[in-house]
C-alpha positions, 0 to 999 in steps of 0.5 A, a space after each residue: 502439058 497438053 494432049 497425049 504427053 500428060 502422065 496419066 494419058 500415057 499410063 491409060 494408054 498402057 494399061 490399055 495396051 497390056 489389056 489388048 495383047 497381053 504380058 506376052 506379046 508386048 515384048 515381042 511388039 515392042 521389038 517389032 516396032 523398035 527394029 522398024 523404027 530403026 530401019 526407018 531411020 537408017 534409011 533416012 540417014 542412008 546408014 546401011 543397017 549392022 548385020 542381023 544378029 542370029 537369035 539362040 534358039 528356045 531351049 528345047 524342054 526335056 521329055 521324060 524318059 519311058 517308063 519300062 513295062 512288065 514286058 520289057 524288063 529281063 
């Protein structure tokens, strides 16, 4: 094997990555870069590209209810 296709090159250059952006970002990266890989190949094949699927939005956090004060409670 020669270059960049050896397997300790490839993990270096992981953990190289996972040091630079974080466990966080890589996923996202990853989806950025795995979408425009596809629509680089759809547009070389002309195969128009699916619809964009809709994405749930984050479940949102429960804020903790107020507690009564003094004042408020009869």
């Amino acid at each position: 094997m020669t270059g960049l296709t050896q397997p300790w090159h490839i993990i270096l250059i992981l953990l190289i990555a996972l040091l630079l952006f974080g466990g966080k970002r890589l996923p996202e990266i990853g989806r950025s870069l795995g979408s425009g890989m596809r629509e680089f190949k759809d547009s070389l094949t002309g195969h128009p590209s699916p619809e964009p699927q809709q994405q749930l939005p984050a479940p949102e956090t429960p804020t903790p209810a107020a507690k009564p004060t003094e004042h408020e409670t009869v």
